[in-house]
C-alpha positions, 0 to 999 in steps of 0.5 A, spaced: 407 891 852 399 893 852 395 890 846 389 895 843 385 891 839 387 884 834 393 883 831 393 886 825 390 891 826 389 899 827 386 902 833 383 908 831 383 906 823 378 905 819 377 898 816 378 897 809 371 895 807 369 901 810 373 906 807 371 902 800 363 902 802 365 910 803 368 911 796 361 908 794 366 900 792 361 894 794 364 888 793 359 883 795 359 875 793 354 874 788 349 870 790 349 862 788 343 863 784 346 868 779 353 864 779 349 858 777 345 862 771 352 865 769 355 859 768 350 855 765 350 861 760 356 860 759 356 853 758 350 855 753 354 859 749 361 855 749 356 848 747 352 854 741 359 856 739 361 849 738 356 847 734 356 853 730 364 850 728 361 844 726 364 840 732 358 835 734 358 834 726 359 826 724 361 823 732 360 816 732 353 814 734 350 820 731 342 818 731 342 812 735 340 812 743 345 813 748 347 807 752 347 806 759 341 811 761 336 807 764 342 804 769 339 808 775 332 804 775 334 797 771 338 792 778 341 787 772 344 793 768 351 790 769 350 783 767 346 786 761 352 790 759 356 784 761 352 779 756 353 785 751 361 787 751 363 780 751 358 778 747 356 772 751 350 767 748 346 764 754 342 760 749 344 754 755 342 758 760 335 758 758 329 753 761 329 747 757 322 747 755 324 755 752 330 751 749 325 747 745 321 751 743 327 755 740 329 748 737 322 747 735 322 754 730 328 751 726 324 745 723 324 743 718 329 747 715 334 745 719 333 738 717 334 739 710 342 739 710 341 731 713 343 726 708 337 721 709 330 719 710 333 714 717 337 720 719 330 725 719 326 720 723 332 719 728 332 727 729 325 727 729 324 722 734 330 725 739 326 731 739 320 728 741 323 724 747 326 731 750 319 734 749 317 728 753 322 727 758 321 735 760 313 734 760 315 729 766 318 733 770 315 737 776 313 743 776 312 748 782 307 753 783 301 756 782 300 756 774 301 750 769 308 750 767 309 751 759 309 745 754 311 745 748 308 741 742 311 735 738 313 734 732 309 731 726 314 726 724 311 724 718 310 731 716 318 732 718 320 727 712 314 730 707 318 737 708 326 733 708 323 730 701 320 735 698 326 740 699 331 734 697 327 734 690 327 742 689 334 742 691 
């Protein structure tokens, strides 16, 4: 059995596409600019048609930045929003002279609640030695490492008395 032509088709016969071009029928794809543009008309028209209804009305972080955006440029965005969801405090993780400095910043307000003038100066005096005993540690590198200022302790007990006195 001879075979003219493909499978499928016609010898002699006109294709489909021809006899639809005869009939003045074009069907082209469209170009992937003009879907692009299609569809994003249609989704300008669906997002303005939703905002129209009132459908981003009251969402919940309204008005505040969007979280995670600078994820692409920042390399330890996963522990800062590790530190961030489990609320984690890392006030320990801190270098010690940042710790006494933070230490320092409460006084003399964190010695009111003690019960006397013994107890201020102990306090005082520990806070003192730490200071010291970190000013004793070697520093590497090509700058001087941070120092943190000791407490005055006369001054401490001054500030205790007075607030005991208005208290």
């Amino acid at each position: 059995m001879a075979r003219f032509g493909r499978a499928g088709e016609r010898p002699g016969a006109p294709k489909a596409q021809d006899q639809l071009a005869d009939q003045g029928v074009t069907k082209r794809r469209p170009s992937a600019a003009t879907t692009a543009r299609a569809v994003q008309s249609w989704v300008d028209q669906t997002i303005d048609q939703a905002q129209r209804q009132g459908a981003f009305d009251d969402l919940p972080g309204a008005g505040k930045p969007l979280r995670d955006v600078d994820t692409r440029t920042d390399p330890d965005w996963w522990v800062k929003s590790l530190i961030q969801r489990e609320q984690l405090d890392l006030t320990g993780a801190l270098p010690g002279v940042m710790q006494l400095r933070r230490e320092k910043a409460t006084y003399p307000q964190s010695l009111f609640p003690l019960p006397d003038e013994a107890t201020v100066r102990e306090v005082v005096a520990d806070f003192n030695e730490r200071v010291l005993a970190d000013r004793r540690r070697p520093h590497a590198g090509p700058t001087s490492p941070p120092v943190v200022g000791r407490l005055d302790v006369e001054e401490m007990v001054r500030a205790w008395r007075e607030a005991q006195d208005s208290g």
